[in-house]
N, C-alpha and C positions, 0 to 999 in steps of 0.2 A: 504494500500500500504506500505509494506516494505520498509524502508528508511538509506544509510549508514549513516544519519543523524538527528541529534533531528528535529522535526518538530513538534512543540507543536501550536495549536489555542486557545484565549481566548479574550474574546468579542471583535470579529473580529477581531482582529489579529493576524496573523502566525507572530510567533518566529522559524527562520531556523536557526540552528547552527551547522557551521561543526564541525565534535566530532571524531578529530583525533591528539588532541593537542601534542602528543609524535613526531607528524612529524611537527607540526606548521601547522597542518591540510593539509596535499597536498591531492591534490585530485588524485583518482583514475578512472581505466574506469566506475566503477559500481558509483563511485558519480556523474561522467557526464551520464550516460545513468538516473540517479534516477530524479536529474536535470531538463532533456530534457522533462519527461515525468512527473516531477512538473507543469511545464513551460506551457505544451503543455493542460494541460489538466485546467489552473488556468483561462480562461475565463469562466469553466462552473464551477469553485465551489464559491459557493454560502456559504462557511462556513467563510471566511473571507475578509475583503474588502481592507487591508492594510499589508502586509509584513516587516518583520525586518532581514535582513540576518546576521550573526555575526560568529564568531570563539570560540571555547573554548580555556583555557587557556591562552598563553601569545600571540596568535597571529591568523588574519583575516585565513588569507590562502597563503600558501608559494607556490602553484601554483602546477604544474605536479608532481606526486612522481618520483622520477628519478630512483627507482627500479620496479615499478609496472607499470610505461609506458613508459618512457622514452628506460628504456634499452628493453619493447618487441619492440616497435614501430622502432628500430635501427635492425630489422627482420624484418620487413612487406617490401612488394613490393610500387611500386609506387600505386596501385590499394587500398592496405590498409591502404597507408598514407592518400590519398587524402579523404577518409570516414572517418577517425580518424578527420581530421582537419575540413571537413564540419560541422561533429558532432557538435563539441567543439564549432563552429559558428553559429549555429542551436541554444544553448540553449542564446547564447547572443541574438539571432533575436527574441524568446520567451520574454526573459526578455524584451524586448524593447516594444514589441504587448501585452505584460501582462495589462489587463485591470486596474492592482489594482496596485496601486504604491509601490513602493519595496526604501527601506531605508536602506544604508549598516551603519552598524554601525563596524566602521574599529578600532579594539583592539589591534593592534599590525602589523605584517606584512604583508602585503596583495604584493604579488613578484607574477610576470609574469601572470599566467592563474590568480588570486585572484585579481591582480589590475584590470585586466580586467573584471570581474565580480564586483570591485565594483562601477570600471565604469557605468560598463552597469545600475546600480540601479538609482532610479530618482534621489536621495539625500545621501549624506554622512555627516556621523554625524561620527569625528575622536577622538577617545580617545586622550589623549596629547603624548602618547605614540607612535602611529601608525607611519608606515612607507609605503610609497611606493614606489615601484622596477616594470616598465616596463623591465626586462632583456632580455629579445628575445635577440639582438642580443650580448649579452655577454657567450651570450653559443653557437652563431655562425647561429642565426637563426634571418628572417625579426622582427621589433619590429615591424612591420602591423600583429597583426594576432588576431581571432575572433573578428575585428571586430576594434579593436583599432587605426589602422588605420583612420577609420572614425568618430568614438568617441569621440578621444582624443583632435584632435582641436577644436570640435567644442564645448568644457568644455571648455579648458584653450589657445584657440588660434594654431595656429601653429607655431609660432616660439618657445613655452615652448611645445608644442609637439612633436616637431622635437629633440630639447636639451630631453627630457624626454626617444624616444623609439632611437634616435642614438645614444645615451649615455648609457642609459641605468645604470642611477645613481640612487642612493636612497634619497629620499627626506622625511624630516620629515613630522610632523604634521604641523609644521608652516609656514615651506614653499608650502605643499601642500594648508593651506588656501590662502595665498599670494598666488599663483598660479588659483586660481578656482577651486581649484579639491576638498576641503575641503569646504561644507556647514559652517561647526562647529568643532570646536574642543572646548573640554572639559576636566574635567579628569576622570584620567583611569577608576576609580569607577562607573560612571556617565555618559558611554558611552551609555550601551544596555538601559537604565534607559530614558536616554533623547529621542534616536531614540523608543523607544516603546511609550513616551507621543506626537512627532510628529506623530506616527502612528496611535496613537488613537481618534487624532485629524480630522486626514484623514477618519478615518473607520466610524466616525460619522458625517461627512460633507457629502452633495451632490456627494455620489459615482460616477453616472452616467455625471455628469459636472465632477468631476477628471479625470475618465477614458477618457473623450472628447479629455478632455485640453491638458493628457501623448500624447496623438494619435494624435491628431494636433501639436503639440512640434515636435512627430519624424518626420507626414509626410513633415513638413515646409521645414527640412532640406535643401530638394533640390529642393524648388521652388522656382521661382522668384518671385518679390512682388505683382504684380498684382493675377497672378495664389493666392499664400498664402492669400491674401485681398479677393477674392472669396471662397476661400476653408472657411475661418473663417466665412461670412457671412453666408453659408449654412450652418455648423455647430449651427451659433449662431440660426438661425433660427428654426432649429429643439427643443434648447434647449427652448428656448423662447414656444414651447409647452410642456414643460418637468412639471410635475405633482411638484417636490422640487422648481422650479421657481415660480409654483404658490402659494406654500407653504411657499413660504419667502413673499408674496406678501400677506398673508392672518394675516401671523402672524404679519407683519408690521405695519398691521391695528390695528391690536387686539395689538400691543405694549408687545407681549411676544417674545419668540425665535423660529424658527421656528423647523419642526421638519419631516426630509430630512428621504427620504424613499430608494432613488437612483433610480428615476423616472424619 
């Protein structure tokens, strides 16, 4: 699969890096349709079990190109905004159902569509450099869009959600850990470095208990606690016949480590 962007695997884990660093990486239609259709097709590959998303050069992702979508999309009808924006929200619903955990490792700016993508990833690991810009509405548009909306409080609350997309201000790395939005912040050198040994950490643990846990995380959202205290107990129960469950159980005896198949 042709890709506008590096997409390297190595013992099990994909390195995705956007590789448009003269724009600060903005994304164009052809890296959201590449995206949609990473996204869409990552519960059957079986080539990696852990993901790193990153930016080349000085910065994550600066969001929409404002000459390759911005100015065609200010031409489309109402009919081809409404598929331009479902799209864009499509690959956020992917990343969220992606079986395999996804880690942004934020090197610099990640503004409007890139915060939102690194959002959507399970964890961020932030250079000391990083920066992030909700700007929707500083360019005249809702800060709710793919998704962030619903996202975003439920990271760092809603009153620092609200201040984040009606403001639409930039926040470093340190405020973003003081906020929640930041896992880690580390330095600059040290960023893809650190999110590839969390990732590698993940790709050789109980796959199938991670994929569980990301998918019980989203569905919890919006259930109340009884409903979510049922859902987990079904869950748990399945897992409790899961072959790695009984593989920690074997090895516990035997006093070695166990050794997780994602069963």
């Amino acid at each position: 699969m042709g890709m506008p962007f590096e997409f390297v695997i190595e013992d099990e884990v994909a390195l995705l890096t956007f590789s448009r660093p003269k724009t600060l990486n903005s994304i164009t239609f052809e890296v959201y349709a590449a995206l949609e259709q990473l996204f869409r097709e990552a519960p059957r590959d079986d080539r990696y079990k852990a993901m790193v998303m990153t930016g080349s050069g000085k910065g994550f992702c600066s969001g929409g190109d404002v000459h390759e979508i911005i100015g065609e999309l200010l031409e489309r009808d109402m009919q081809g905004l409404i598929e331009f924006t479902r799209m864009t929200g499509e690959v956020v619903k992917l990343m969220r159902q992606c079986p395999q955990p996804i880690i942004a490792a934020v090197n610099g700016l990640a503004a409007g569509a890139g915060a939102v993508l690194a959002l959507a990833c399970d964890l961020r690991v932030c250079a000391a450099s990083a920066r992030f810009a909700f700007l929707f509405t500083k360019v005249g548009l809702t800060g709710a869009d793919m998704g962030a909306g619903y996202l975003l409080p439920r990271v760092v609350g809603l009153g620092r959600a609200s201040e984040l997309l009606l403001l639409g201000d930039t926040i470093d790395a340190e405020t973003a850990e003081r906020y929640g939005l930041a896992n880690r912040v580390v330095a600059n050198e040290e960023v893809v470095k650190d999110a590839l040994q969390w990732a590698g950490r993940l790709a050789k643990g109980p796959t199938l208990a991670l994929a569980m846990t990301k998918r019980m995380l989203q569905d919890e959202l919006d259930m109340d606690l009884g409903s979510a205290i049922e859902a987990e107990a079904q869950a748990q129960a399945l897992m409790l016949q899961g072959r790695d469950h009984r593989a920690f159980y074997e090895a516990f005896k035997d006093k070695r480590e166990p050794e997780f198949r994602g069963e």
